[in-house]
ZADO-1210 file (C-alpha; in nm, 4 decimals, padded with zeros to 6 digits):
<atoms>
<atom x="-05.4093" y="19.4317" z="01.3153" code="UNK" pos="1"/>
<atom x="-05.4986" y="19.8160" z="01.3060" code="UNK" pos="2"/>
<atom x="-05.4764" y="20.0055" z="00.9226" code="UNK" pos="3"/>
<atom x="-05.1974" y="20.2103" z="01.1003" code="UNK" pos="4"/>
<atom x="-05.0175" y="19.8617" z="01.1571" code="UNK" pos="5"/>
<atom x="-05.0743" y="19.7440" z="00.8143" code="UNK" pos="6"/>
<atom x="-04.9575" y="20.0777" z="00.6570" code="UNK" pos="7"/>
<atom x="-04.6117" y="20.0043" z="00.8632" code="UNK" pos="8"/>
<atom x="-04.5540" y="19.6590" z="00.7583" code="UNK" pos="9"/>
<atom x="-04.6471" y="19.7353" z="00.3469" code="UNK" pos="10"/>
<atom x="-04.3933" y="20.0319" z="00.4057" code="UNK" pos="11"/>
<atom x="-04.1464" y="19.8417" z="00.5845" code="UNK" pos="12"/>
<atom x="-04.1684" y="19.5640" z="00.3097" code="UNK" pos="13"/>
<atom x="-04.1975" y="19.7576" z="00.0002" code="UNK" pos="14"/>
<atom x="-03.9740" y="20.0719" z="00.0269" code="UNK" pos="15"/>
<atom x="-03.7755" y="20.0814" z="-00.2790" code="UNK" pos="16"/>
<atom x="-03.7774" y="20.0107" z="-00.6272" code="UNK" pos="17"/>
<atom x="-03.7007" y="19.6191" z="-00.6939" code="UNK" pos="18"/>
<atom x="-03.3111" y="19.6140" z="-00.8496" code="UNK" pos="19"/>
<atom x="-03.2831" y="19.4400" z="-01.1657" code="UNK" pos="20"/>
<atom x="-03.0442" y="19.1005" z="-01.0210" code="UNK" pos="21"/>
<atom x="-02.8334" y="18.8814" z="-01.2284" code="UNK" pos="22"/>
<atom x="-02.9791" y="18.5096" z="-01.0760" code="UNK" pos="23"/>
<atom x="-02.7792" y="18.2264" z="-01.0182" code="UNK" pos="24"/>
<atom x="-02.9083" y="18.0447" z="-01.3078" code="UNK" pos="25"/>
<atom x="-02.6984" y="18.2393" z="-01.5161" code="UNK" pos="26"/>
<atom x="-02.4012" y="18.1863" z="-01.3075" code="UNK" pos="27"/>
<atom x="-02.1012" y="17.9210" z="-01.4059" code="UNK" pos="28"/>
<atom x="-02.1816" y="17.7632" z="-01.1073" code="UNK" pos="29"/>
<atom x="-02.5849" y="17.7088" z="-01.1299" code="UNK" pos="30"/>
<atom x="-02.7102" y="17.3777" z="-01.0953" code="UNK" pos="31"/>
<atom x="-02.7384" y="17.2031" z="-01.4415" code="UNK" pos="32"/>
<atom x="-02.7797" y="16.8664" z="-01.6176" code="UNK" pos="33"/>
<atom x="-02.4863" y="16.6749" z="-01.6647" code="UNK" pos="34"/>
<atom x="-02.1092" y="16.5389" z="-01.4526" code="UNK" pos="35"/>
<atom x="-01.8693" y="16.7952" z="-01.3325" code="UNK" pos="36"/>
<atom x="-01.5726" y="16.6785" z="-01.2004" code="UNK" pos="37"/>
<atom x="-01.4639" y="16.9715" z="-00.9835" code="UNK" pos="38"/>
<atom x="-01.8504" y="16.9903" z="-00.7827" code="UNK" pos="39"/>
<atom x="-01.8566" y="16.6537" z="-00.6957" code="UNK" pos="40"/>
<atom x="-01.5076" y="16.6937" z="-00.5496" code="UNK" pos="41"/>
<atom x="-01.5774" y="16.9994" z="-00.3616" code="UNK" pos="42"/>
<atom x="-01.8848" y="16.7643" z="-00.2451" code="UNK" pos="43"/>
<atom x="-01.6297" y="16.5331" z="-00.1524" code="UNK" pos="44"/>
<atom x="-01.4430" y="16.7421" z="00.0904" code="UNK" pos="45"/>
<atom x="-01.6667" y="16.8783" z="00.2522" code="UNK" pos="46"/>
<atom x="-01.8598" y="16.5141" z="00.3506" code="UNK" pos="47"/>
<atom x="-01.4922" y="16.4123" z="00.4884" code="UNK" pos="48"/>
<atom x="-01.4526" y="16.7353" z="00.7136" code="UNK" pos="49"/>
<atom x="-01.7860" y="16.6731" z="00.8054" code="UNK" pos="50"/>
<atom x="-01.6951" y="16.2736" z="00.8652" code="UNK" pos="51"/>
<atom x="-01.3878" y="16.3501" z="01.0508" code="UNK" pos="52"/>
<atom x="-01.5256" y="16.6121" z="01.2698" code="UNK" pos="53"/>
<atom x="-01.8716" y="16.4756" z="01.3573" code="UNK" pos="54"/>
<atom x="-01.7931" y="16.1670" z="01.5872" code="UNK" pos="55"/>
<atom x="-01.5240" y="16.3933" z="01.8277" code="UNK" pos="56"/>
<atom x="-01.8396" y="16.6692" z="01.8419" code="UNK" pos="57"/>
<atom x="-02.0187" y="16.3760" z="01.9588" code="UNK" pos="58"/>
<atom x="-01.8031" y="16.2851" z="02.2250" code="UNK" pos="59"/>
<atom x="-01.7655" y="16.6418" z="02.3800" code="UNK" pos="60"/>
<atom x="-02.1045" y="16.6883" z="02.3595" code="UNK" pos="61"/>
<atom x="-02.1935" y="16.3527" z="02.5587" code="UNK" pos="62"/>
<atom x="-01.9654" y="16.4656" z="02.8013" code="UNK" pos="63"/>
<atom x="-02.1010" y="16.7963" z="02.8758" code="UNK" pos="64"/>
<atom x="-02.4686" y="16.6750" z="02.9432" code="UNK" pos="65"/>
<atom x="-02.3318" y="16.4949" z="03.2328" code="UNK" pos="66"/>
<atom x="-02.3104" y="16.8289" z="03.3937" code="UNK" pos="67"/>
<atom x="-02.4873" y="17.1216" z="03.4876" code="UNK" pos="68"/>
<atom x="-02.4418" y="17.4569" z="03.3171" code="UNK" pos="69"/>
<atom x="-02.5086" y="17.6096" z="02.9770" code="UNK" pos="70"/>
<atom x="-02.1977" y="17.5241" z="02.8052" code="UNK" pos="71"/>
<atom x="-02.3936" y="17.1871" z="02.6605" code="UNK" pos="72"/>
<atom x="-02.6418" y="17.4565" z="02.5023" code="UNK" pos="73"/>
<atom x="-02.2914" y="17.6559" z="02.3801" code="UNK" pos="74"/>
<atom x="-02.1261" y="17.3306" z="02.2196" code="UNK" pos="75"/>
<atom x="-02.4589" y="17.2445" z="02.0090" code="UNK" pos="76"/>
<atom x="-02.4592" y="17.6338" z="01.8978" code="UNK" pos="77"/>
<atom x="-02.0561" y="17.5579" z="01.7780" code="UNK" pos="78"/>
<atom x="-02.1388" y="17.2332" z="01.6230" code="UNK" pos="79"/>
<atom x="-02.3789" y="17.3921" z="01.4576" code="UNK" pos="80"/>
<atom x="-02.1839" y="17.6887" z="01.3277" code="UNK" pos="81"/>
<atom x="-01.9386" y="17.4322" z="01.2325" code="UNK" pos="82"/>
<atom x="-02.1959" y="17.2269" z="00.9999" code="UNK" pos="83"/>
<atom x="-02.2650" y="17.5704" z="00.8306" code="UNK" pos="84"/>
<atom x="-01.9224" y="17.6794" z="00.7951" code="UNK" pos="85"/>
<atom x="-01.8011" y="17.3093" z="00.6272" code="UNK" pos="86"/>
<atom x="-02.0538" y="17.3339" z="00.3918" code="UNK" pos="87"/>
<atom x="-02.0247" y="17.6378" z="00.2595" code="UNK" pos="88"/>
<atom x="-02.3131" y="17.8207" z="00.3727" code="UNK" pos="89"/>
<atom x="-02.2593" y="18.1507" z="00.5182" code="UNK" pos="90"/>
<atom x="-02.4800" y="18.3376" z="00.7655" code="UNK" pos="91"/>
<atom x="-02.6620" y="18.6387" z="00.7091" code="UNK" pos="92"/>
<atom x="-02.8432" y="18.7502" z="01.0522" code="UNK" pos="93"/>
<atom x="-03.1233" y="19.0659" z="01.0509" code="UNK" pos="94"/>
<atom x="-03.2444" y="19.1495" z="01.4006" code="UNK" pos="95"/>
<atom x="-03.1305" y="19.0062" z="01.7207" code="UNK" pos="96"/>
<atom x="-03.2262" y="18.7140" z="01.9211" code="UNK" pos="97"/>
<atom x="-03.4283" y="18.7879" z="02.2057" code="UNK" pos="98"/>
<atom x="-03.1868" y="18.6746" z="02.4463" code="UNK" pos="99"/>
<atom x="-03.0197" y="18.9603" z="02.3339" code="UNK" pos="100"/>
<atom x="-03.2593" y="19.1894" z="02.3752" code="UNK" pos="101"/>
<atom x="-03.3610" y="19.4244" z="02.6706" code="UNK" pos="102"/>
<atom x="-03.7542" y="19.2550" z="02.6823" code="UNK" pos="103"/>
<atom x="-03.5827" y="18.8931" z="02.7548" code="UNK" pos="104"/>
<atom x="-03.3095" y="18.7736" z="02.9180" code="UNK" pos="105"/>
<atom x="-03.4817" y="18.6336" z="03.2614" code="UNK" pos="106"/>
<atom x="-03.7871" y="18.4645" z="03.0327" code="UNK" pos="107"/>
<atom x="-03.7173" y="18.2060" z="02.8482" code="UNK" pos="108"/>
<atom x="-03.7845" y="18.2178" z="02.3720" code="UNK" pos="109"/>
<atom x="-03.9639" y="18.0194" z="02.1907" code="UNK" pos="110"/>
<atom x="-03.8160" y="18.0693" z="01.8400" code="UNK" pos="111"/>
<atom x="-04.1274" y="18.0342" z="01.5477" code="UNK" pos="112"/>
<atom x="-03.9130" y="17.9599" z="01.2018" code="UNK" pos="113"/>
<atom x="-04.0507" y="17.8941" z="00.8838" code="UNK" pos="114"/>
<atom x="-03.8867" y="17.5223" z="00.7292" code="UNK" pos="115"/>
<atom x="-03.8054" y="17.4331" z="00.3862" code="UNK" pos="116"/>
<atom x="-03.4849" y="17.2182" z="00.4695" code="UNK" pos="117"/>
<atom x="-03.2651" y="17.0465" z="00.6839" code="UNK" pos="118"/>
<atom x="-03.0092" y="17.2872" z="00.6555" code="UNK" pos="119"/>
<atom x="-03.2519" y="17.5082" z="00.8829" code="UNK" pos="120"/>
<atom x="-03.1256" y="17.3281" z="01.1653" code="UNK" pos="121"/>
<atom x="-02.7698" y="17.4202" z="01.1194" code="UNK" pos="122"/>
<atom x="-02.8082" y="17.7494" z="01.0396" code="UNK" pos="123"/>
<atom x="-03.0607" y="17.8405" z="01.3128" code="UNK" pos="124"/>
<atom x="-02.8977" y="17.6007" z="01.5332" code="UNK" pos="125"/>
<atom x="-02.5727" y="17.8031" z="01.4986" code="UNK" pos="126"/>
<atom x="-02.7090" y="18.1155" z="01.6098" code="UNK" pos="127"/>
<atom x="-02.9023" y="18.0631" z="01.8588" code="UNK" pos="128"/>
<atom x="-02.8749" y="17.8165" z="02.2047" code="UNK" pos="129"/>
<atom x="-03.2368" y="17.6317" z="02.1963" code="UNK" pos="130"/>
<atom x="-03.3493" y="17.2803" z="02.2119" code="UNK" pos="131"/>
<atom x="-03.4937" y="17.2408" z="01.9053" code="UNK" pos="132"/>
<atom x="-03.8802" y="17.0357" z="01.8470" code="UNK" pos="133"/>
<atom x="-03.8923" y="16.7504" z="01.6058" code="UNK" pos="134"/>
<atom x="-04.1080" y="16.5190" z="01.4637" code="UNK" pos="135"/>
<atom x="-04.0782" y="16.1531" z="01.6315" code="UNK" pos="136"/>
<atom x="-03.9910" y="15.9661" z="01.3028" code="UNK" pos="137"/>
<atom x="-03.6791" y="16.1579" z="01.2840" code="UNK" pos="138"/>
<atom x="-03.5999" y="15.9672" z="01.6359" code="UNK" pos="139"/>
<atom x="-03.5793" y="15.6217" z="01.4065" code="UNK" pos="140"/>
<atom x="-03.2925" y="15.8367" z="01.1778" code="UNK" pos="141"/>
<atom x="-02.9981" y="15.6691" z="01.1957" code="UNK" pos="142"/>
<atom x="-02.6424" y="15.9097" z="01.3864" code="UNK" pos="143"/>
<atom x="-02.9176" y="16.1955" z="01.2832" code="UNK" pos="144"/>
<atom x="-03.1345" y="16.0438" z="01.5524" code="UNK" pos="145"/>
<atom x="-02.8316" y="16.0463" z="01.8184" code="UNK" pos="146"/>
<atom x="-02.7247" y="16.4100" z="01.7087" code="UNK" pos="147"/>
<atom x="-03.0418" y="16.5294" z="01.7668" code="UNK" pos="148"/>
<atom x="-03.0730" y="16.3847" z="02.0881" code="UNK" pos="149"/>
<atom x="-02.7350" y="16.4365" z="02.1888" code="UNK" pos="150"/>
<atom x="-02.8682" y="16.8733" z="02.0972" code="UNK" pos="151"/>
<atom x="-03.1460" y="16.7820" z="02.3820" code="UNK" pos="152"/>
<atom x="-03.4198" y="16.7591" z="02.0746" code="UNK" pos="153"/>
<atom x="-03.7944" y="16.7210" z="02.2079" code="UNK" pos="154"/>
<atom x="-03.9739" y="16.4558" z="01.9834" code="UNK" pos="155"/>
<atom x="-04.3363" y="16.5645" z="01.8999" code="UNK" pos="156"/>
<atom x="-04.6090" y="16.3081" z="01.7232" code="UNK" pos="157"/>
<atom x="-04.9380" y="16.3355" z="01.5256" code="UNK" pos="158"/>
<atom x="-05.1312" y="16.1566" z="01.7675" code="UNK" pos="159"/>
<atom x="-05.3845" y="16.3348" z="01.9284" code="UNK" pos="160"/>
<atom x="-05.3844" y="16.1346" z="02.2105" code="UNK" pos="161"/>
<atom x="-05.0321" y="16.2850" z="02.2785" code="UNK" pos="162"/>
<atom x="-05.0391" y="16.6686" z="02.2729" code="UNK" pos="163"/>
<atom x="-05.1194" y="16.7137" z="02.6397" code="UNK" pos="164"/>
<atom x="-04.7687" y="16.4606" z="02.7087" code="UNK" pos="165"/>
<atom x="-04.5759" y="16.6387" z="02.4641" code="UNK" pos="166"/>
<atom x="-04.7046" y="17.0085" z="02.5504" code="UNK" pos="167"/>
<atom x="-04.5906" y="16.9164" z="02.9137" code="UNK" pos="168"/>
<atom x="-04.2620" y="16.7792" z="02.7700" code="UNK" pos="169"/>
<atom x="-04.1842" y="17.1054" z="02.6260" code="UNK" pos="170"/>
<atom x="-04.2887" y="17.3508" z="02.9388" code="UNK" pos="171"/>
<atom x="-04.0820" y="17.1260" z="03.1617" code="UNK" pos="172"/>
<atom x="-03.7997" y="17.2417" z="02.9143" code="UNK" pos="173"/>
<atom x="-03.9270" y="17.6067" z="02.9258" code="UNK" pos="174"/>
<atom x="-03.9573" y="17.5663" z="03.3070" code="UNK" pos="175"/>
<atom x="-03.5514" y="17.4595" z="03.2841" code="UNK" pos="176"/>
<atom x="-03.4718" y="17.7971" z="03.1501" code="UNK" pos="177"/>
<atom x="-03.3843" y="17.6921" z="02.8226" code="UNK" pos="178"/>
<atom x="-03.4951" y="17.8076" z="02.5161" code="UNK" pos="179"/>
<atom x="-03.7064" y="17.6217" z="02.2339" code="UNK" pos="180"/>
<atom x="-03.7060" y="17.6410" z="01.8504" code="UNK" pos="181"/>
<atom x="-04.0505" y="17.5464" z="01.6467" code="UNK" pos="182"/>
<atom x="-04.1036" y="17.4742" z="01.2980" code="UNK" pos="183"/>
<atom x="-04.5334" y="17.5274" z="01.2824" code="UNK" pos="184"/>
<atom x="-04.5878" y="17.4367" z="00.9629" code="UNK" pos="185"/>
<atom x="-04.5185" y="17.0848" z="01.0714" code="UNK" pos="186"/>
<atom x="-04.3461" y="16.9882" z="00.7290" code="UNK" pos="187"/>
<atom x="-04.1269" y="17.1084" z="00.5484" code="UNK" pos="188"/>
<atom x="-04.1857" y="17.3311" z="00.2164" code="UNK" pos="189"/>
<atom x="-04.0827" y="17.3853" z="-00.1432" code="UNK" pos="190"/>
<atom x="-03.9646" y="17.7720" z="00.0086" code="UNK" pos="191"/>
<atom x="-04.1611" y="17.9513" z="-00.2327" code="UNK" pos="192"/>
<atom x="-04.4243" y="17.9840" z="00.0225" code="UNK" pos="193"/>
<atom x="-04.4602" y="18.0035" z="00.3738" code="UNK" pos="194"/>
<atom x="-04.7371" y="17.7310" z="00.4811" code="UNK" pos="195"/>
<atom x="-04.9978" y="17.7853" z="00.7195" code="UNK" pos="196"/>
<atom x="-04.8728" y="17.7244" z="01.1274" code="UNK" pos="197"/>
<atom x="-05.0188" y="17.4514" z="01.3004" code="UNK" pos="198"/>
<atom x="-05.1931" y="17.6383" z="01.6488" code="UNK" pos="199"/>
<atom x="-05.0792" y="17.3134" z="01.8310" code="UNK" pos="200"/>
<atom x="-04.7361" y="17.3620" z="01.8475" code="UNK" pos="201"/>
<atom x="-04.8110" y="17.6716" z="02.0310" code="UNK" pos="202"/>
<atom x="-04.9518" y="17.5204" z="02.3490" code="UNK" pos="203"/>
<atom x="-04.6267" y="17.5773" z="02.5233" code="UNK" pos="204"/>
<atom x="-04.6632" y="17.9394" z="02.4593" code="UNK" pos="205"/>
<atom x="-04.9208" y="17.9471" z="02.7593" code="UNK" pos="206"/>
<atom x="-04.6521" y="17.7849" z="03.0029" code="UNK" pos="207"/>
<atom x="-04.6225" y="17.8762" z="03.3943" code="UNK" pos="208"/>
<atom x="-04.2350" y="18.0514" z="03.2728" code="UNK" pos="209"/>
<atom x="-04.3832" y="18.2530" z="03.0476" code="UNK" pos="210"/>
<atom x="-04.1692" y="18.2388" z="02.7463" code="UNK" pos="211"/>
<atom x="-04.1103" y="18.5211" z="02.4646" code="UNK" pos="212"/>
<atom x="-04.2824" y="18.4051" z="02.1182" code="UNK" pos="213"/>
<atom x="-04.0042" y="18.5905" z="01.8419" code="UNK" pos="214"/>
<atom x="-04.1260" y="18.5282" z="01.5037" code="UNK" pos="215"/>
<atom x="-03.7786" y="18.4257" z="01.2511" code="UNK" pos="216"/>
<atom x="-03.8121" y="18.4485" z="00.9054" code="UNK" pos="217"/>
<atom x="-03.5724" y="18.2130" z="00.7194" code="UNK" pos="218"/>
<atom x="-03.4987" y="18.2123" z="00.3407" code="UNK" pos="219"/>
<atom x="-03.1844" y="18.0926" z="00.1020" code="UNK" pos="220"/>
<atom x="-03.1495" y="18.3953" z="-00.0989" code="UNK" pos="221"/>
<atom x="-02.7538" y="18.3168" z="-00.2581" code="UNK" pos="222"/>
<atom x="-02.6035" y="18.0463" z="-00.4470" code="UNK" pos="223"/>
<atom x="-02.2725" y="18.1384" z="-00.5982" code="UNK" pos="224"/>
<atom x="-02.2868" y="18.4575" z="-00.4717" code="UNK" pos="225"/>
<atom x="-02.6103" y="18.5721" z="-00.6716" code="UNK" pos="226"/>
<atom x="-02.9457" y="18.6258" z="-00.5658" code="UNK" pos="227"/>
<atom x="-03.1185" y="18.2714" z="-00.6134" code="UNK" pos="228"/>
<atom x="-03.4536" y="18.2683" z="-00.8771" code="UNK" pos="229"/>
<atom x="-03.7557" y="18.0391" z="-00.8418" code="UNK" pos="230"/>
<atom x="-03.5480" y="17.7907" z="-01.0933" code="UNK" pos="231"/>
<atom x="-03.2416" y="17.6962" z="-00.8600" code="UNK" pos="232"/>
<atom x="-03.4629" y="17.7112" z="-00.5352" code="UNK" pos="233"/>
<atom x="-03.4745" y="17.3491" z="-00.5014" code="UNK" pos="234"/>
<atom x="-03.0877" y="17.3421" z="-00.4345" code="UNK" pos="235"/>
<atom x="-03.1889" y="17.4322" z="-00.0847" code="UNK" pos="236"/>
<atom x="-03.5077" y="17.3127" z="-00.0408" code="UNK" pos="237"/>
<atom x="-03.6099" y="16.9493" z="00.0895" code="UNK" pos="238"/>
<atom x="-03.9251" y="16.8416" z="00.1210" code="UNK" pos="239"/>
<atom x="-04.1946" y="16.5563" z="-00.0438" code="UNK" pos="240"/>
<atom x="-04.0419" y="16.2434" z="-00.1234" code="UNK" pos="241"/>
<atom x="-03.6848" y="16.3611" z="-00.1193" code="UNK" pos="242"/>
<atom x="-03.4315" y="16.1503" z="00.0422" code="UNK" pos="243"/>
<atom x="-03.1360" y="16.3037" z="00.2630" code="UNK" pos="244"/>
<atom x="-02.8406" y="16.1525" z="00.1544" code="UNK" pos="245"/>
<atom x="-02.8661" y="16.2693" z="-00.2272" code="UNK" pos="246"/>
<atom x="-02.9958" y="16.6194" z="-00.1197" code="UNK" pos="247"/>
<atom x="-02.6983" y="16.6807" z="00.1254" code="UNK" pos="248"/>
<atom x="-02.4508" y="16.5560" z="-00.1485" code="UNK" pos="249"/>
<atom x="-02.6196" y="16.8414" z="-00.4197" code="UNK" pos="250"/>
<atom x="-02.5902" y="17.1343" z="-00.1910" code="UNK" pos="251"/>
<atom x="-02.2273" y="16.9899" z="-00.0867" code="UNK" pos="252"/>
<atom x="-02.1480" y="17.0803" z="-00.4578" code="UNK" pos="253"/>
<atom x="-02.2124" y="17.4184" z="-00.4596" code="UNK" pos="254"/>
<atom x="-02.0289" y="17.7354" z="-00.3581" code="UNK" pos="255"/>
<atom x="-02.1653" y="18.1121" z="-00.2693" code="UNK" pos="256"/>
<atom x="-02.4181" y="17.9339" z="-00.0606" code="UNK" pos="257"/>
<atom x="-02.6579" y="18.2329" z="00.1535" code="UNK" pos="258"/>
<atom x="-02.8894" y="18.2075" z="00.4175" code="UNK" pos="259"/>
<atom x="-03.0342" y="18.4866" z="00.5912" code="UNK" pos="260"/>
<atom x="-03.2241" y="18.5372" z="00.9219" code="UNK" pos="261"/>
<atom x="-03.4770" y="18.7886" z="00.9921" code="UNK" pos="262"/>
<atom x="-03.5287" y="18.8103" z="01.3493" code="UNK" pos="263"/>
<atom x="-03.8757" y="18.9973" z="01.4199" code="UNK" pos="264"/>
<atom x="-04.0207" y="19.2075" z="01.7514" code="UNK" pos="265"/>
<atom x="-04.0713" y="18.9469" z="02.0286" code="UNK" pos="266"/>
<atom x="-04.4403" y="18.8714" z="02.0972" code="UNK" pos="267"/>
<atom x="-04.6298" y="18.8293" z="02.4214" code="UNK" pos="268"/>
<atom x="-04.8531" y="18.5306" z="02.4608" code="UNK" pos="269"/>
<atom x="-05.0405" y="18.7484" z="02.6904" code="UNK" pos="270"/>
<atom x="-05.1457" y="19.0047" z="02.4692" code="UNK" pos="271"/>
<atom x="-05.3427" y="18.7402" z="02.2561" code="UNK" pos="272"/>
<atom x="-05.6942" y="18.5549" z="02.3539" code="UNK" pos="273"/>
<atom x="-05.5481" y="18.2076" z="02.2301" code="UNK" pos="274"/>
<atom x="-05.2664" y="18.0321" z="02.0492" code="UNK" pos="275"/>
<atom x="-05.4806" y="18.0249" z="01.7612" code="UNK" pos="276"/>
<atom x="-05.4867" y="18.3832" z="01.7427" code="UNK" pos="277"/>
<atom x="-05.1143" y="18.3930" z="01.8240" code="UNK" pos="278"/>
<atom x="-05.0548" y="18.1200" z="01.5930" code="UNK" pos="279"/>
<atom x="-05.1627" y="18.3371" z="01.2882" code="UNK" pos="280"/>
<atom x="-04.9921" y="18.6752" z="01.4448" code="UNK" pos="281"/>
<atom x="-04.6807" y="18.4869" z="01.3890" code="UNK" pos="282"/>
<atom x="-04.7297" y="18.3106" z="01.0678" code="UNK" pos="283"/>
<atom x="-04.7780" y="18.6751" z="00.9077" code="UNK" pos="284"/>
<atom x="-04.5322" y="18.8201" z="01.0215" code="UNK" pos="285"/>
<atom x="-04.2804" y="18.5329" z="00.9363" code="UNK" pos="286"/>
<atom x="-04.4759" y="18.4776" z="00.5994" code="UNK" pos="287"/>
<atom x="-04.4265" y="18.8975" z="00.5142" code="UNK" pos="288"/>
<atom x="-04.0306" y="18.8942" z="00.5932" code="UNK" pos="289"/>
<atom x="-03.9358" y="18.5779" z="00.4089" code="UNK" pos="290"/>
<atom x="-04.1796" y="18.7294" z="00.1326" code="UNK" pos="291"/>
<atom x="-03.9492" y="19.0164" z="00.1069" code="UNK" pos="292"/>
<atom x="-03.6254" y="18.8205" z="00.1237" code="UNK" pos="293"/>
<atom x="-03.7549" y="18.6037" z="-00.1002" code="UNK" pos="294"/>
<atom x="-03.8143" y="18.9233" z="-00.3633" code="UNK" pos="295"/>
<atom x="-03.4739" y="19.0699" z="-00.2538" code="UNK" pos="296"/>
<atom x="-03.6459" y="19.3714" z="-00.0906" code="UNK" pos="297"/>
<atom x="-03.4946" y="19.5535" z="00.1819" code="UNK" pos="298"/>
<atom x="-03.6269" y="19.3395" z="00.4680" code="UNK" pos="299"/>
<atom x="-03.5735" y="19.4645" z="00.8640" code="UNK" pos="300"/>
<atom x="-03.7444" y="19.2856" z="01.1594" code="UNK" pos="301"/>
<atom x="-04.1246" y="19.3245" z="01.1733" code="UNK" pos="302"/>
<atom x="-04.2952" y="19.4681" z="01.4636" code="UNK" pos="303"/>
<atom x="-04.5979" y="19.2380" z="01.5772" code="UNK" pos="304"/>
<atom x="-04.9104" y="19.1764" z="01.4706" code="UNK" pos="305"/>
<atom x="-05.1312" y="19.2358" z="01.7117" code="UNK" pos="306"/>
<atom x="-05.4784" y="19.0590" z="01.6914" code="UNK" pos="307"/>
<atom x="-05.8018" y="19.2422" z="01.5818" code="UNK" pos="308"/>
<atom x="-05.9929" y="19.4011" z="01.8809" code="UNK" pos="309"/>
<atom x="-06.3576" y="19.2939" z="01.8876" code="UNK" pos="310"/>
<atom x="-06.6119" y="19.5841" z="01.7759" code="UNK" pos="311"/>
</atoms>
């Protein structure tokens, strides 16, 4: 990346004084120690709408792979959106899809988000029509297993011995005109930090249709309305040892709930020597934008980083 460059994305990032923001640790509703009655039955709700509306989703959507036509790709974005809206987690969205963009509607997106929870899926999964690439444990999950495969999920491994099988796996989806969503880091984080990308996941990037890379920073910036601290960051975030079950049931609790997502300037494979070098393009510029979010700075899509040219 050029000085020039660098000036533009410090500018972008920093312009403006940081406000002084009430947290929501010092709201009513801020997670802390202790029973309360009137969380646990907000919780409760929201796990029966959630009960009561997953296994008819289910059907529709095994239905409408049996056909041809995007309107499988439509129902998982709905389903999605659903999720979101029964928990109580609204949708902030900064930038625009590529899709929706003038650089890509006849090439095919590969969507490079940064993953601290498995609430990413919803919320990304709502806005956006992609098959989404998981890790192959999360095949063994059980109904999470046949949701995700029901949303046309590619399963990826840690073998070695794989990555050519699974790199073809995911250009043969490329290749379909569809559209896939990556989480690089390979794990997911505590969301303070945006973790190195793994160049791996990348090696679709070089695929015969050519996809889009478009860079989407994602951060959980409200809980009860209020800009959320360091302290009540773990609300959201899932990662470690952390089971599901008691994870989903805390953020069930909880009103006010924010996510935003910061949609940066597409990036051409082409324009880079190797998906290690495109691999770390995109890891800034999703590391700077969640930075700012993060720091509730005035955040705007990032243009990209272009690699340094050789003296």
């Amino acid at each position: 990346m050029d000085t020039t460059q660098t000036g533009l994305r410090r500018a972008t990032l920093n312009r403006g004084n940081l406000p002084r923001f009430r947290t929501a640790m010092n709201s009513e509703d801020a997670p802390r120690p202790g029973f309360h009655p009137l969380r646990h039955l907000r919780a409760l709700r929201r796990t029966l709408w959630i009960v009561l509306f997953l296994p008819l989703a289910m059907l529709v959507q095994s239905v409408l792979l049996l056909f041809p036509g995007r309107e499988k790709a439509a129902f998982a974005a709905f389903f999605w959106a659903t999720i979101s809206r029964m928990l109580g987690l609204s949708v902030r969205v900064l930038g625009a899809p590529a899709r929706q963009g003038a650089r890509g509607p006849q090439r095919p997106v590969i969507y490079v988000c940064n993953h601290s929870s498995w609430l990413d899926i919803a919320a990304i999964g709502g806005q956006i029509t992609g098959c989404f690439v998981a890790k192959d444990d999360v095949a063994g999950w059980p109904v999470i297993s046949t949701v995700a495969r029901l949303g046309r999920t590619v399963f990826v491994s840690r073998n070695r011995g794989r990555t050519l099988h699974e790199r073809d796996q995911m250009r043969d989806v490329l290749a379909a005109g569809n559209d896939l969503i990556l989480f690089p880091e390979g794990t997911s984080s505590d969301g303070s930090r945006v973790l190195p990308f793994r160049s791996s996941f990348l090696a679709a990037a070089y695929a015969d249709a050519k996809p889009l890379i478009q860079p989407v920073s994602v951060v959980y910036d409200r809980l009860a309305g209020l800009p959320v601290g360091h302290a009540s960051r773990d609300v959201f975030a899932w990662y470690g040892d952390m089971t599901l079950l008691p994870h989903f049931w805390q953020v069930a609790q909880f009103r006010g709930k924010r996510v935003t997502l910061l949609f940066h300037t597409p990036m051409d494979p082409a324009d880079y020597p190797d998906r290690k070098a495109l691999s770390q393009a995109t890891w800034q510029v999703v590391a700077d934008g969640a930075a700012a979010l993060r720091q509730n700075r005035p955040a705007r899509p990032l243009p990209e980083a272009r690699p340094v040219a050789a003296p």
